[in-house]
C-alpha positions in Angstrom: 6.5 -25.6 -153.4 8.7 -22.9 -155.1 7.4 -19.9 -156.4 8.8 -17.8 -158.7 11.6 -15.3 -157.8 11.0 -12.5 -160.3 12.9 -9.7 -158.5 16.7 -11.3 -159.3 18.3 -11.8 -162.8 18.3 -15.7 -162.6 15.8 -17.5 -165.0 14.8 -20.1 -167.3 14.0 -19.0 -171.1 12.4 -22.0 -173.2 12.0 -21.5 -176.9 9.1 -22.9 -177.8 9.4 -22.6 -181.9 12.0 -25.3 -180.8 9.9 -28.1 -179.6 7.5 -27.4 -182.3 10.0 -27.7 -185.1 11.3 -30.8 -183.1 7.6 -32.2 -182.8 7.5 -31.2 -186.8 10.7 -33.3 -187.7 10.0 -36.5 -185.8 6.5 -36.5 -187.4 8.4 -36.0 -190.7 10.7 -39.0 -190.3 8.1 -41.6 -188.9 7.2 -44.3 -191.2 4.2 -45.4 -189.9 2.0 -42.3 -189.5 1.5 -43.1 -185.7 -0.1 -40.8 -183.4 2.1 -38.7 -181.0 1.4 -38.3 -177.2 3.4 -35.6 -175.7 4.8 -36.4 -172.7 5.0 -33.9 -170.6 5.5 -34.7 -167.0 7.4 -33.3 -164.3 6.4 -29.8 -165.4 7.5 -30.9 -168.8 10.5 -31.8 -168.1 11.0 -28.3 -166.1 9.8 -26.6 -169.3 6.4 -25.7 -168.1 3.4 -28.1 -168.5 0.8 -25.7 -169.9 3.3 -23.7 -172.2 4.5 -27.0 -173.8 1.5 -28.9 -173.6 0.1 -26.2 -176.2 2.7 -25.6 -178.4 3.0 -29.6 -178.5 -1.3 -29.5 -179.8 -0.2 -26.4 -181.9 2.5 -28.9 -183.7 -0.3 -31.9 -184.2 0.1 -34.4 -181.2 -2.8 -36.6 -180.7 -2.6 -36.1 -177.0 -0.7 -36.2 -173.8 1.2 -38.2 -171.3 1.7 -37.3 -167.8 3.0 -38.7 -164.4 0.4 -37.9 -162.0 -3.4 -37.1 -162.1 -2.8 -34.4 -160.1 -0.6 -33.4 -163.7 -3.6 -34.1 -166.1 -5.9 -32.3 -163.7 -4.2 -28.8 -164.0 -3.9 -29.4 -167.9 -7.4 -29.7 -167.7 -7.9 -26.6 -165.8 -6.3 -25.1 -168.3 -9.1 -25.7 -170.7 -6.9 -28.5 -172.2 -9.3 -30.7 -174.1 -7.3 -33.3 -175.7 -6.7 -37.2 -174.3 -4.5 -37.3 -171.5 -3.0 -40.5 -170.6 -1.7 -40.9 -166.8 1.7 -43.3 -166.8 1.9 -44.0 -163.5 -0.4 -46.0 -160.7 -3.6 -44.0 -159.8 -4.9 -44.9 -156.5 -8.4 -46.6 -157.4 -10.6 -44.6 -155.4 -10.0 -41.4 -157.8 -11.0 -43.5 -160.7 -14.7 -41.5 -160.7 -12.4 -38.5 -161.2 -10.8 -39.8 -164.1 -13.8 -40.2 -165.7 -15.3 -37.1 -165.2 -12.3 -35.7 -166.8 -11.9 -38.0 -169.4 -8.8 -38.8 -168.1 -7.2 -42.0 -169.0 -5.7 -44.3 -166.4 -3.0 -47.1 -166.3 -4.1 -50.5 -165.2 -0.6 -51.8 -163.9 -2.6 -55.3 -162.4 -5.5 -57.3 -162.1 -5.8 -56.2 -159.0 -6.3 -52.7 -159.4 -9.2 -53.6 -161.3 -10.6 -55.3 -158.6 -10.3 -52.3 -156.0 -12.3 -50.2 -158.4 -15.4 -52.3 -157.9 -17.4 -50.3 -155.3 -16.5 -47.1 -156.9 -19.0 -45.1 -159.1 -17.9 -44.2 -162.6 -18.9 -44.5 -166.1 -16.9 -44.3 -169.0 -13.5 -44.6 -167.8 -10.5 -44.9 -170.2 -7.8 -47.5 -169.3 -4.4 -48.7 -170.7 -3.1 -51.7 -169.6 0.6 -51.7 -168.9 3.1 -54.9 -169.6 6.2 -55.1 -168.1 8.5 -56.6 -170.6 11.3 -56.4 -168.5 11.7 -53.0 -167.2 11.0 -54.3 -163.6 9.1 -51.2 -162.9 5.0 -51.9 -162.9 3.1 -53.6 -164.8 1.7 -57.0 -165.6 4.5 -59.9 -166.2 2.1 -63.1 -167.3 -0.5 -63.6 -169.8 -2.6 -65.3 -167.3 -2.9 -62.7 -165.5 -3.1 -59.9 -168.7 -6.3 -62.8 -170.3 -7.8 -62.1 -166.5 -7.4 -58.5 -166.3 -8.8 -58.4 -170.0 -12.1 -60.7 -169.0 -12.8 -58.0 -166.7 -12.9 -55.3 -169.1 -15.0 -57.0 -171.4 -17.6 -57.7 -168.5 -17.4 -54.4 -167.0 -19.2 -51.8 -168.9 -17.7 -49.1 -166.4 -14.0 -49.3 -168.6 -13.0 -48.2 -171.6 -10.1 -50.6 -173.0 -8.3 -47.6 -174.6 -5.0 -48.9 -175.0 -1.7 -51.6 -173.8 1.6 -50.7 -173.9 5.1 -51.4 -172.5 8.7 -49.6 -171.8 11.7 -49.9 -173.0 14.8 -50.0 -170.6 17.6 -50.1 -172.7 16.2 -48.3 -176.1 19.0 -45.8 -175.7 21.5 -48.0 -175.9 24.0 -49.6 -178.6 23.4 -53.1 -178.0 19.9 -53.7 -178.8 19.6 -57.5 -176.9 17.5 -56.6 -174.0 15.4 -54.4 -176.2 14.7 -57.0 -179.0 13.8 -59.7 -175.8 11.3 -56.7 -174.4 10.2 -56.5 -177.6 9.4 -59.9 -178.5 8.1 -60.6 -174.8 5.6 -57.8 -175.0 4.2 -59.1 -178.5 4.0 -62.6 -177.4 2.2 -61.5 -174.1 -0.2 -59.4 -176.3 -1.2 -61.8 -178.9 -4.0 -62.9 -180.1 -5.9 -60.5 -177.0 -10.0 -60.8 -176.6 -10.1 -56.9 -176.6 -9.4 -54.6 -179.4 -7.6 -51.8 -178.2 -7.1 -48.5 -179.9 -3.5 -47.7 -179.0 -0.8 -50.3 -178.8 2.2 -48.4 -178.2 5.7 -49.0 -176.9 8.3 -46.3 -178.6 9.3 -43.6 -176.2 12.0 -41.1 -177.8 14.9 -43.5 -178.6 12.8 -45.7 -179.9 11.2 -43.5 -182.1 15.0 -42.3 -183.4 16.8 -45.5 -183.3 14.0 -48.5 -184.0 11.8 -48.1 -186.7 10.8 -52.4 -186.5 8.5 -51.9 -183.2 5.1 -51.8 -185.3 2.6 -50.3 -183.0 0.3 -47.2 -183.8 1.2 -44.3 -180.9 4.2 -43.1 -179.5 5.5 -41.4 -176.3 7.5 -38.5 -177.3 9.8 -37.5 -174.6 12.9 -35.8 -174.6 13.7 -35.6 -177.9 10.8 -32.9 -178.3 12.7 -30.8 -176.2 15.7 -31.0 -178.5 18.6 -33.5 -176.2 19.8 -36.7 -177.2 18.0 -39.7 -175.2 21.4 -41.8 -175.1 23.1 -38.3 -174.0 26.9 -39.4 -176.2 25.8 -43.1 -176.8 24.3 -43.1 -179.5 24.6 -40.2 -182.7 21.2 -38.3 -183.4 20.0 -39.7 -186.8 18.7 -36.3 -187.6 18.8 -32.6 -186.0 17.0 -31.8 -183.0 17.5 -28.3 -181.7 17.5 -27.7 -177.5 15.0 -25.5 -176.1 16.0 -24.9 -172.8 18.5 -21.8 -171.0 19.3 -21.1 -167.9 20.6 -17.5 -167.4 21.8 -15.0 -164.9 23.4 -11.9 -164.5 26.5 -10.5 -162.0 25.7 -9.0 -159.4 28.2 -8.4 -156.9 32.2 -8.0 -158.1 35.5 -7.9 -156.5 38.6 -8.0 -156.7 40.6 -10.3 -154.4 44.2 -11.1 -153.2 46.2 -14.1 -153.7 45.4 -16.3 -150.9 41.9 -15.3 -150.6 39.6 -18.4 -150.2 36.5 -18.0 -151.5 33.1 -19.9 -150.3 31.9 -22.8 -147.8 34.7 -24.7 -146.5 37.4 -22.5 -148.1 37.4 -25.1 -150.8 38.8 -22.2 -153.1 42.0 -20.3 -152.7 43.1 -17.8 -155.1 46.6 -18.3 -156.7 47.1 -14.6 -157.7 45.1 -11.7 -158.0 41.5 -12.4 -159.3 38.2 -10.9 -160.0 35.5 -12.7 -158.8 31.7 -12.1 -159.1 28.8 -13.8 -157.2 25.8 -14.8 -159.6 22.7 -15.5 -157.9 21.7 -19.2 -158.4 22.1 -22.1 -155.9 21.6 -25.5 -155.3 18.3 -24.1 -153.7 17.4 -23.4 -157.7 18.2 -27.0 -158.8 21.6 -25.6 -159.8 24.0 -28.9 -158.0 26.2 -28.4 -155.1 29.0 -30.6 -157.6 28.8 -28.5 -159.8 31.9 -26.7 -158.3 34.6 -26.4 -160.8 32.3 -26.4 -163.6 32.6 -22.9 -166.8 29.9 -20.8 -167.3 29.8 -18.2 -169.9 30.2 -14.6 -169.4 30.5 -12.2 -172.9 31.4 -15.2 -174.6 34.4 -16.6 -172.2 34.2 -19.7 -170.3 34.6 -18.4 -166.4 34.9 -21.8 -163.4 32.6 -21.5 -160.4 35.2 -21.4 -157.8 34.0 -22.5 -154.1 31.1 -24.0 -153.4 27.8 -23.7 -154.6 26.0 -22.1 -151.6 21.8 -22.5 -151.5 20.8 -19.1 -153.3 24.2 -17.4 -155.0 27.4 -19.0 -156.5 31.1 -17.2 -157.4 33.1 -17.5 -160.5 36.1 -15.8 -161.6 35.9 -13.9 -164.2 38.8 -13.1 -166.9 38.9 -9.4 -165.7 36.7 -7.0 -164.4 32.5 -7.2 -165.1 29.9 -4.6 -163.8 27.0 -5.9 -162.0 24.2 -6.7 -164.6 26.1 -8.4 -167.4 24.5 -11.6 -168.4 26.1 -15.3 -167.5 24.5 -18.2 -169.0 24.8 -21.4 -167.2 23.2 -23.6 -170.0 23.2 -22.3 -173.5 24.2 -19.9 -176.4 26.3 -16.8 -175.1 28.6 -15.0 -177.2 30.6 -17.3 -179.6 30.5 -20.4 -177.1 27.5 -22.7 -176.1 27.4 -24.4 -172.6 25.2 -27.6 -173.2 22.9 -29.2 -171.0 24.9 -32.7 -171.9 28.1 -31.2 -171.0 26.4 -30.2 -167.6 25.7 -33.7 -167.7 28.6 -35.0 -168.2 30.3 -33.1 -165.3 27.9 -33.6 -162.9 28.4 -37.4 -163.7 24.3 -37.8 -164.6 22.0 -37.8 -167.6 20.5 -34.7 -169.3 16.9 -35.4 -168.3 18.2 -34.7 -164.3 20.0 -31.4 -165.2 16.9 -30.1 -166.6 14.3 -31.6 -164.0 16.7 -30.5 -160.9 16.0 -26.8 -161.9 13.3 -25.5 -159.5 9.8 -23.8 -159.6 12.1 -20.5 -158.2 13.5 -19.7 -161.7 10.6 -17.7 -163.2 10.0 -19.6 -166.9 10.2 -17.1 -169.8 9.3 -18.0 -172.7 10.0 -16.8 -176.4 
């Protein structure tokens, strides 16, 4: 694990008034009053788990979605109280540990059900997941979902909290696939022996782009932290504002010859004279080797990263000379000019959601 380097100029600063107003304008535009669960896995989404997981509780989410237990357990820790569901497959053995932290679980089979037999717990909250068609986990056949439900109802131990699916192509155009997830998951689902309390299936582009889903909770994502869940694909249907920076500052400046080659590989050679600065951030910090080539902003001017980025510093050249200690933002609002994460993106040939979750524990997390 990183840990925070707070002796160099190189940070994250997250703007938490952001996802609240975000969390406030969803909750505005829902029709159907549903309950929000935050999701806030992988260090939400590199903006900090506690931090956000509050501000999200402060804005009026029902609750919380993680990855991991190991994810709900330090939101716990942190005197979280609020329901905390797990997406992913918990190992059965740390089902008593779920329920003494009124943690929820997913059941992803029938057979996990059947591995929890000889452990001891009381009270445990489950959600069964269906997989409509994502191909990732989850229960394909009613059969098997009638089965899985059976043993709920016999098994005092459980709590049937909830059932839900996921959407692999919500963030897309063509809505086909979805509508067939969609239909799949309500035919496997209907008419079920158990009553559960959440039936949900909306993660963030479904909550922007299909309003028809009629289920009671959704899994608010991305879009809380202010980026587009399609990335260009699809238009936002109404304003969501980015809360995520990634700054820096100079610290080392020079002025080089033409012909000078700068960096691993002399990938760079200078055409003419130049001033160059080296701005420590690296691949090390999440910040990808590819992005070579790619403009930062320094007092408002877009300035290329020339060379390779190296582990723990990177060069660019700059439109003249810079003293150490002048800020350059690699993601964000500097001067007149904003770098965003989706132009990152775009460059780097991924999504948005990477970008953000490739930045490392190493850039101290400042928050405003």
């Amino acid at each position: 694990m990183d840990f925070p380097s707070i002796h160099r100029p190189s940070y994250v600063e997250i703007n938490l008034n952001n996802i609240k107003k975000n969390i406030k304008n969803i909750q505005h535009h829902l029709k159907n009053n549903e309950d929000i669960f935050a999701v806030v896995k992988a260090d939400a989404y590199s903006h900090g788990l506690v931090e956000v997981s509050r501000a999200a509780i402060e804005s009026g989410v029902t609750g919380l979605c993680v990855a991991t237990l190991d994810e709900a357990l330090t939101l716990r820790e942190a005197s979280i109280i609020e329901p905390i569901l797990v997406l992913g497959v918990t190992d059965a053995k740390y089902a008593p540990l779920a329920a003494q932290q009124n943690i929820s679980l997913t059941v992803a089979s029938k057979g996990w059900l059947a591995f929890t037999q000889n452990e001891n717990f009381d009270g445990l909250k489950v959600h069964i997941k269906i997989d409509s068609g994502m191909g990732r986990i989850g229960i394909t056949k009613r059969e098997e979902l009638l089965e899985a439900c059976d043993i709920l109802k016999k098994d005092s131990r459980f709590i049937s909290e909830g059932i839900f699916t996921h959407f692999a192509t919500a963030d897309e155009p063509d809505d086909t696939y979805f509508q067939y997830q969609l239909d799949t998951f309500k035919k496997i689902t209907k008419d079920l022996p158990i009553n559960f309390k959440y039936k949900h299936v909306a993660n963030s582009a479904t909550t922007l782009w299909r309003d028809d889903s009629g289920f009671n909770m959704i899994r608010l994502g991305i879009a809380m932290y202010g980026l587009n869940p399609s990335g260009t694909a699809i238009d936002l249907p109404y304003e969501i504002k980015p809360a995520f920076s990634l700054q820096s500052e100079i610290v080392f400046v020079k002025k080089v010859k033409p012909k000078t080659k700068i960096g691993y590989g002399a990938t760079y050679e200078a055409p003419e004279e130049e001033w160059i600065a080296t701005v420590p951030i690296g691949y090390a910090d999440g910040w990808l080797r590819r992005m070579q080539g790619f403009e930062v902003l320094v007092d408002g001017n877009r300035c290329p990263i020339v060379g390779r980025v190296c582990m723990d510093q990177l060069m660019i050249k700059l439109p003249g000379p810079y003293v150490p200690g002048t800020k350059v933002t690699l993601l964000g609002q500097n001067g007149d000019d904003e770098v965003s994460i989706q132009e990152a993106a775009d460059y780097a040939d991924t999504i948005n959601y990477e970008i953000i979750c490739s930045l490392s524990s190493r850039l101290p997390r400042i928050y405003k």
